[in-house]
C-alpha positions in Angstrom: -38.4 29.3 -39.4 -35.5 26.8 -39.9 -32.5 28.7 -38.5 -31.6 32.1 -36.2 -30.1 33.7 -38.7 -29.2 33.2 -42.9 -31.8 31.4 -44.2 -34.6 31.5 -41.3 -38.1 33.6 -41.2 -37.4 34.5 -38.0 -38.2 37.6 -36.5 -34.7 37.9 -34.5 -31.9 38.0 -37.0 -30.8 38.0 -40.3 -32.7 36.9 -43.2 -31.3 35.9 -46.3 -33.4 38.4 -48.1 -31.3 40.8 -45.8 -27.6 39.4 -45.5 -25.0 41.3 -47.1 -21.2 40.9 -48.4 -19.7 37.2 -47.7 -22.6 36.2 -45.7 -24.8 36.9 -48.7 -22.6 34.8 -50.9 -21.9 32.2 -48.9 -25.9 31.7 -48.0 -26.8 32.4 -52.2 -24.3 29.6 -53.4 -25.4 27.5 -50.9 -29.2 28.1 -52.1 -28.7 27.8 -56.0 -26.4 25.5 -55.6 -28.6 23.2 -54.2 -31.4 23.9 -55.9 -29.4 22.8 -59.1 -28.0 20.0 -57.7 -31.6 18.9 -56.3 -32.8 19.2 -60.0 -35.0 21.8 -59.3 -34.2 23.9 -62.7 -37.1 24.7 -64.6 -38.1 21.7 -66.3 -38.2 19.8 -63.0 -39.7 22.1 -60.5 -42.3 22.1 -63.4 -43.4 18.8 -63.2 -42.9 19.2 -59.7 -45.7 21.7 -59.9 -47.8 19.7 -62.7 -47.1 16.7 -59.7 -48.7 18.7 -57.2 -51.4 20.1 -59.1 -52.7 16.5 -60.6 -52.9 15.7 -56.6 -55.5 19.0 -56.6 -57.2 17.5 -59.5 -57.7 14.0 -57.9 -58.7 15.5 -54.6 -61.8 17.5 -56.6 -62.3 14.6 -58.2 -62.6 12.2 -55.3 -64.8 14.7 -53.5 -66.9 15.3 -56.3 -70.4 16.6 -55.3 -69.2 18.3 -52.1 -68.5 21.8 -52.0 -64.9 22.8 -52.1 -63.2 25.8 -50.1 -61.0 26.3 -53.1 -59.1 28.9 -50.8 -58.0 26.2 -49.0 -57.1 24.2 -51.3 -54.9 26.5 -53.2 -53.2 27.5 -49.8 -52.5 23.7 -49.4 -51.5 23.6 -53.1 -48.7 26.3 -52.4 -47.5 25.3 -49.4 -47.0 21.9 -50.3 -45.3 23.3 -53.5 -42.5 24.8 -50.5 -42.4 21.8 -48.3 -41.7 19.5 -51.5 -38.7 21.8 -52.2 -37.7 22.4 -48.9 -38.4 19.2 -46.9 -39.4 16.8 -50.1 -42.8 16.4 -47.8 -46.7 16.7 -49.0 -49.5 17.0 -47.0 -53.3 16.3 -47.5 -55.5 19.6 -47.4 -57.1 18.0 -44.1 -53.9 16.8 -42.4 -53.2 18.2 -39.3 -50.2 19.5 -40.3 -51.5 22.1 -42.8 -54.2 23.0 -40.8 -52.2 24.3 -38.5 -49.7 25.9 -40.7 -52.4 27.5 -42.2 -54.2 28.4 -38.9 -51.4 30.2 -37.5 -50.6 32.0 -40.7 -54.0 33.7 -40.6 -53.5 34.4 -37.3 -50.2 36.4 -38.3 -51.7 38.5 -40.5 -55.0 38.8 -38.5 -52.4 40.4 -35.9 -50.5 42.6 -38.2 -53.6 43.5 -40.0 -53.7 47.2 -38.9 -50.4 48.1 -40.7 -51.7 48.4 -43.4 -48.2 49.4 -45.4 -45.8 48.9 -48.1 -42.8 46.7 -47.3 -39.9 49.4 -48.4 -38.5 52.5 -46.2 -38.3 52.8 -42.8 -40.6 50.1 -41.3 -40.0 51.3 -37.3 -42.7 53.4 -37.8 -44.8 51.5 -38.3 -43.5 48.8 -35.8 -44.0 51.2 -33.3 -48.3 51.1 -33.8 -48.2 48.2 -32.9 -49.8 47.6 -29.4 -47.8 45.5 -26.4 -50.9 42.9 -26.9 -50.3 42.7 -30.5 -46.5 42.3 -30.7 -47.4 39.3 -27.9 -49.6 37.5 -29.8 -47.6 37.5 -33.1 -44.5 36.3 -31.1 -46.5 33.8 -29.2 -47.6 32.9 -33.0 -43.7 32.2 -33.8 -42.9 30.3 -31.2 -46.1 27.9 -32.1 -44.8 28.4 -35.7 -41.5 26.9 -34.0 -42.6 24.3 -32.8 -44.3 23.1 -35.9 -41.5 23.6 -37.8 -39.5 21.6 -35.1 -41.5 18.3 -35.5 -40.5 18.5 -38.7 -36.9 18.8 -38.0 -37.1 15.8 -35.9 -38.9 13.9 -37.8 -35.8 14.2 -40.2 -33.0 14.5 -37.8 -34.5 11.3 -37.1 -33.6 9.5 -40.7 -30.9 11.9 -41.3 -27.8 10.8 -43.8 -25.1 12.7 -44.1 -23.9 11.2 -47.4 -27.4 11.0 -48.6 -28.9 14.5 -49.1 -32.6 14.7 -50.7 -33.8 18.3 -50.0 -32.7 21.4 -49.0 -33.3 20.6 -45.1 -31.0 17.9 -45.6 -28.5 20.0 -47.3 -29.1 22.7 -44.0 -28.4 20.6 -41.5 -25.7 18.7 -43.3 -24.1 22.7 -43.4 -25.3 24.0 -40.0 -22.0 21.5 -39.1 -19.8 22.2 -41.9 -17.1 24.6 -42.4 -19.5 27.6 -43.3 -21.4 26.4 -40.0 -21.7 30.7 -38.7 -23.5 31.3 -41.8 -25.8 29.0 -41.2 -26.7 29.2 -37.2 -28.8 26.4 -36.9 -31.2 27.2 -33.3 -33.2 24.0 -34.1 -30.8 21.6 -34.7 -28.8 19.7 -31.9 -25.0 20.5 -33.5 
């Protein structure tokens, strides 16, 4: 979502999931070694998580006597547990910016819901049932997912410190200009 290729959930390039020989070193180091350096070994991304999940507990609480769509609220739970790692950012489960997230994700996997297959082999088979209308919608859905992902960006590009790093977005745009900058091909970022 971040970047064209390396770390991004794009659907043109590479993924880090998928990057191979220096690329993949360069992009693991950079990921584990931030992660450590953000604290986020196990006994800190475990309060991190005991954080989050006290803020689930408080919004029950507070809206106590109402039903809950506990769905949503575990969605919310989860992707705040990735935007606190990635972007140090939490949202409420009826910001605008979750229901969003959340609203295109569905529609994703509302698109690609006639696959029906298991992710190993030779997926271009299965690319290839998918109808023209489909593969528009699900790339109309990334661009939206984008954009979103964009206003986050700016928000930070916004406050951005080079000497003062705080997440892994900070640590990503601080390398999109760095010496291992073509690992790291930053399509969101002004550099």
């Amino acid at each position: 979502m971040f970047v064209e290729s390396g770390l991004g959930l794009t659907a043109a390039g590479k993924s880090f999931a998928i990057s191979e020989g220096v690329e993949w070193k360069v992009q693991s180091r950079f990921l584990i070694g931030h992660l450590s350096n953000l604290g986020m070994g196990k006994p800190e991304f475990e309060l991190t998580m005991h954080d989050l999940l006290d803020d689930v507990e408080q919004y029950i609480q507070e809206t106590n006597g109402t039903p809950h769509d506990f769905q949503r609220i575990i969605s919310n739970y989860m992707f705040n547990t990735m935007t606190s790692i990635v972007a140090s950012k939490r949202y409420d489960v009826n910001s605008d910016y979750f229901t969003l997230a959340q609203k295109l994700s569905a529609k994703i996997f509302d698109g690609l819901s006639g696959l029906n297959f298991i992710l190993y082999g030779d997926l271009f088979l299965y690319w290839l049932k998918l109808k023209g209308t489909d593969l528009n919608m699900v790339k109309n859905i990334f661009e939206e997912m984008s954009d979103l992902a964009q206003q986050l960006i700016n928000e930070r590009l916004e406050i951005f410190d080079t000497n003062n790093c705080q997440d892994l977005l900070d640590y990503l745009i601080k390398e999109s200009s760095g010496a291992n900058a073509e690992y790291f091909q930053c399509r969101c970022f002004p550099y």
